[in-house]
C-alpha positions as CSV (number, residue, x, y, z in Angstrom):
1,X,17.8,9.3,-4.7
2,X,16.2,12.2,-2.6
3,X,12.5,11.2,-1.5
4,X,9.7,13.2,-3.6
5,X,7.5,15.3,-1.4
6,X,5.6,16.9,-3.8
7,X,1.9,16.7,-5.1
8,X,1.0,13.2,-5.5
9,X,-1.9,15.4,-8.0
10,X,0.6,16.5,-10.0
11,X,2.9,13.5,-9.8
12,X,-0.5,11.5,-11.1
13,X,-0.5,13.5,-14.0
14,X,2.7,13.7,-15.4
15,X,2.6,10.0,-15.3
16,X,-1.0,9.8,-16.5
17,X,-1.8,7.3,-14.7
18,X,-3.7,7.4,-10.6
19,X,-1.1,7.1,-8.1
20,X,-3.6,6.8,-5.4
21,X,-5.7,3.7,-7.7
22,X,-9.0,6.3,-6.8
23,X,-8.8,8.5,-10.9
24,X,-10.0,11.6,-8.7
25,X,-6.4,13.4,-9.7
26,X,-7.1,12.9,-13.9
27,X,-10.7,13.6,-13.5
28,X,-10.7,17.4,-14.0
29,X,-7.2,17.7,-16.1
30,X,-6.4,14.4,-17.7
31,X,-3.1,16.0,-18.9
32,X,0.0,16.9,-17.6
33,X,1.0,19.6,-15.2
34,X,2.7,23.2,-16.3
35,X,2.3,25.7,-18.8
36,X,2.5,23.6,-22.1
37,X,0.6,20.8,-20.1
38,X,-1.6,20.2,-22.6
39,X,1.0,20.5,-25.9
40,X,2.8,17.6,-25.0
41,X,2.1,15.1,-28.2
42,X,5.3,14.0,-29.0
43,X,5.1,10.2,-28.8
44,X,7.9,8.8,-26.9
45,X,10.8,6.2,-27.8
46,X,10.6,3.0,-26.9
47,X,13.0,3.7,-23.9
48,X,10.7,6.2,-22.7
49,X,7.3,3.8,-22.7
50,X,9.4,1.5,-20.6
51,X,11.0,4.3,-18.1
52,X,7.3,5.5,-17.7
53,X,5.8,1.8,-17.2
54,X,9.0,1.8,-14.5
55,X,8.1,4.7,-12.9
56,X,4.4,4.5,-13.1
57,X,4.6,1.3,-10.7
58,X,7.0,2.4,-8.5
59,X,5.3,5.8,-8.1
60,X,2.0,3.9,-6.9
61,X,4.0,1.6,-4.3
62,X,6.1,4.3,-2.9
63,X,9.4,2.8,-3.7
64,X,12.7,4.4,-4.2
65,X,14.8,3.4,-7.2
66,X,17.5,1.5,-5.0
67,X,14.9,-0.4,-3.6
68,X,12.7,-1.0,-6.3
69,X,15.8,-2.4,-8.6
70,X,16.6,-4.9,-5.6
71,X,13.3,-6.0,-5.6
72,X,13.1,-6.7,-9.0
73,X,16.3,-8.4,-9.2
74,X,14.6,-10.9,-6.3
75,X,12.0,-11.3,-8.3
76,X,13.8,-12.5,-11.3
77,X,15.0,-15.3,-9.2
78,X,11.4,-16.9,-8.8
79,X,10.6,-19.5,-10.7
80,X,7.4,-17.6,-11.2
81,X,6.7,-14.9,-14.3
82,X,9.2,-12.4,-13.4
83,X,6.0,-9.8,-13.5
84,X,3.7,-11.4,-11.7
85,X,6.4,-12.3,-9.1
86,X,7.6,-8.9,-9.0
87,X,4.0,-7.9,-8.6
88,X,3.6,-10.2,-5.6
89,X,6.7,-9.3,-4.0
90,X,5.3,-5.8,-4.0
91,X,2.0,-6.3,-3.1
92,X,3.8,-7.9,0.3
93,X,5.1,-5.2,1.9
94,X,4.0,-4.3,5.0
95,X,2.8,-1.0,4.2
96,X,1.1,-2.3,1.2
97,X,-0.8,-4.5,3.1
98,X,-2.2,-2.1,5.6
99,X,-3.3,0.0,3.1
100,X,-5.0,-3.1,1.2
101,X,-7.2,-4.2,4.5
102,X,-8.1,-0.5,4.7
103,X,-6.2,0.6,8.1
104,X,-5.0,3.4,5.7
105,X,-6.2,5.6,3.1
106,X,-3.3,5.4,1.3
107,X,0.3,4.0,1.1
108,X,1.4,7.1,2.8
109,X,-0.3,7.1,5.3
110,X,-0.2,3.3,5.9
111,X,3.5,3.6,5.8
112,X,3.5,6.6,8.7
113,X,1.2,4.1,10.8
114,X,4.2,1.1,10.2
115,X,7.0,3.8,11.0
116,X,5.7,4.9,14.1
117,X,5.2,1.6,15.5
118,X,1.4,1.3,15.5
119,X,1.3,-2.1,13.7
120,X,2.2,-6.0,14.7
121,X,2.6,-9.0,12.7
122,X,1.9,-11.9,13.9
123,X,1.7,-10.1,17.6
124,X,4.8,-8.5,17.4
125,X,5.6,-4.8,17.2
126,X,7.5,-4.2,13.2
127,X,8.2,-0.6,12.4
128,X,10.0,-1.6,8.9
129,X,7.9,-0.5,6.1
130,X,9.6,-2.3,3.5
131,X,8.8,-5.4,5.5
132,X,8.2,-8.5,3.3
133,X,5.1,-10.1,4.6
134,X,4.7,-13.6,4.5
135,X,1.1,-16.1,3.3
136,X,-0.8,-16.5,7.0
137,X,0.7,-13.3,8.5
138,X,-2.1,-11.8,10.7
139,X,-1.3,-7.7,10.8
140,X,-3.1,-6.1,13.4
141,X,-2.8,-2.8,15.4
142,X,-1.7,-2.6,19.2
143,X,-4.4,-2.5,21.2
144,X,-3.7,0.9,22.9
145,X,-3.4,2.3,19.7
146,X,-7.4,4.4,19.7
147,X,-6.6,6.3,16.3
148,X,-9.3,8.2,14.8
149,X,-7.9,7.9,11.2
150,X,-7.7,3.9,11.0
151,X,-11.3,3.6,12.0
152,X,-12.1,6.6,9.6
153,X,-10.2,4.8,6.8
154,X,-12.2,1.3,7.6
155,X,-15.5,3.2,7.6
156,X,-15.0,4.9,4.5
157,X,-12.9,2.4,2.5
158,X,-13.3,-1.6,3.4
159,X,-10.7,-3.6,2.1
160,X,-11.8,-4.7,-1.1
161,X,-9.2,-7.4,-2.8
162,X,-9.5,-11.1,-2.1
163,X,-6.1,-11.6,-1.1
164,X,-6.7,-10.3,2.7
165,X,-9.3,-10.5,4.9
166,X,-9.9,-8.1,7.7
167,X,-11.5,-8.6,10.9
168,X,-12.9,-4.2,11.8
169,X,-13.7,-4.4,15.0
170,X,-10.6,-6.4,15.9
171,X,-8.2,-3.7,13.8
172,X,-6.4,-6.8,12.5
173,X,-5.8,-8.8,8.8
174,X,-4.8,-11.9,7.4
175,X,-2.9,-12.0,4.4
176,X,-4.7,-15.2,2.9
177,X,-2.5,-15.9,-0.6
178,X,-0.4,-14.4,-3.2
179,X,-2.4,-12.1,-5.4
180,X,-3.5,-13.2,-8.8
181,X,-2.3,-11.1,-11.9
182,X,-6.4,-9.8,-12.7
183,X,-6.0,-8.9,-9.0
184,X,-3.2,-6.5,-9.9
185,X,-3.5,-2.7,-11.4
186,X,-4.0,-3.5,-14.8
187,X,-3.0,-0.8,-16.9
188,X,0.5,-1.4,-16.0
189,X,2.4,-3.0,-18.8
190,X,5.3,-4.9,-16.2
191,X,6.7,-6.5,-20.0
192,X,7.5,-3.2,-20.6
193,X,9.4,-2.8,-16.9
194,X,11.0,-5.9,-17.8
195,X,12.8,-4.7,-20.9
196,X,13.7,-1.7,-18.9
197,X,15.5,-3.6,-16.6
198,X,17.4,-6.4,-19.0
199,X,18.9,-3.2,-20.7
200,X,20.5,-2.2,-17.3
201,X,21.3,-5.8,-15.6
């Protein structure tokens, strides 16, 4: 599946839902993009709720669909609440967790930083985005890394979940626990990602 390199705006939109967990992008237009935008009242099957709950949460993670199905199908072998597991699985990538303790802006961006080899865990140099993180990982920056946007992103936006705990003026993290579910973006219905998936697997 070709990578989408469009307007995250836009993409916010159609789903109507924030991509970017800020509500700037359905603040002035809370309806979808195009012409006929604002006709669209035809309310969807029950297929389409749960393909929009899918792509909803993959949209705000970044995840392509091969990806996202593997990591689902991990998930369903925890012995926790397939949701909340998938949840935590998700909320331990390594990009993800950037962005959480506020190194980034957003995921994007946070998964640029990991890609060009900017970041350590646990002291050494990982440049996988898709990087499981585990409980007790500290994820820092390298030290010669001076970049103007990670101190710009921790000025203007300090990690705020209780799940991580960041240390500024050392440019590191800790990744403290698994997140609870209240924790979590909750206007995403992960029953409804569930039923998705038990049609397919």
């Amino acid at each position: 599946m070709s990578k989408y390199t469009g307007s995250s705006w836009k993409k916010s939109r159609h789903l109507g839902f924030s991509t970017l967990e800020t509500g700037e992008e359905l603040k002035k237009r809370p309806y979808g993009p195009g012409q006929h935008g604002q006709d669209r009242k035809r309310k969807p099957s029950e297929y389409g709720v749960q393909l929009l709950e899918k792509q909803k949460l993959r949209t705000l993670y970044g995840v392509n669909e091969r990806q996202f199905r593997r990591l689902f199908i991990l998930a369903k072998k925890d012995p926790t609440v397939t949701g909340l597991a998938f949840f935590r699985i998700l909320e331990s990538r390594l990009d993800n967790l950037v962005y959480r303790m506020g190194f980034a802006r957003t995921r994007a961006a946070a998964r640029q930083l990991v890609n060009h080899g900017h970041v350590l865990v646990n002291g050494k140099k990982v440049d996988i985005a898709s990087y499981l993180c585990s409980v007790g990982d500290v994820i820092s920056m390298k030290e010669e890394t001076a970049l103007k946007c990670v101190k710009e992103s921790l000025e203007s936006r300090p990690a705020s979940v209780g799940y991580v705990q960041v240390d500024a003026e050392k440019f590191s993290g800790t990744f403290l626990r698994a997140p609870e579910r209240n924790e979590l973006p909750l206007d995403i219905q992960e029953s409804q990602i569930i039923e998705y998936y038990n049609r397919l697997l």
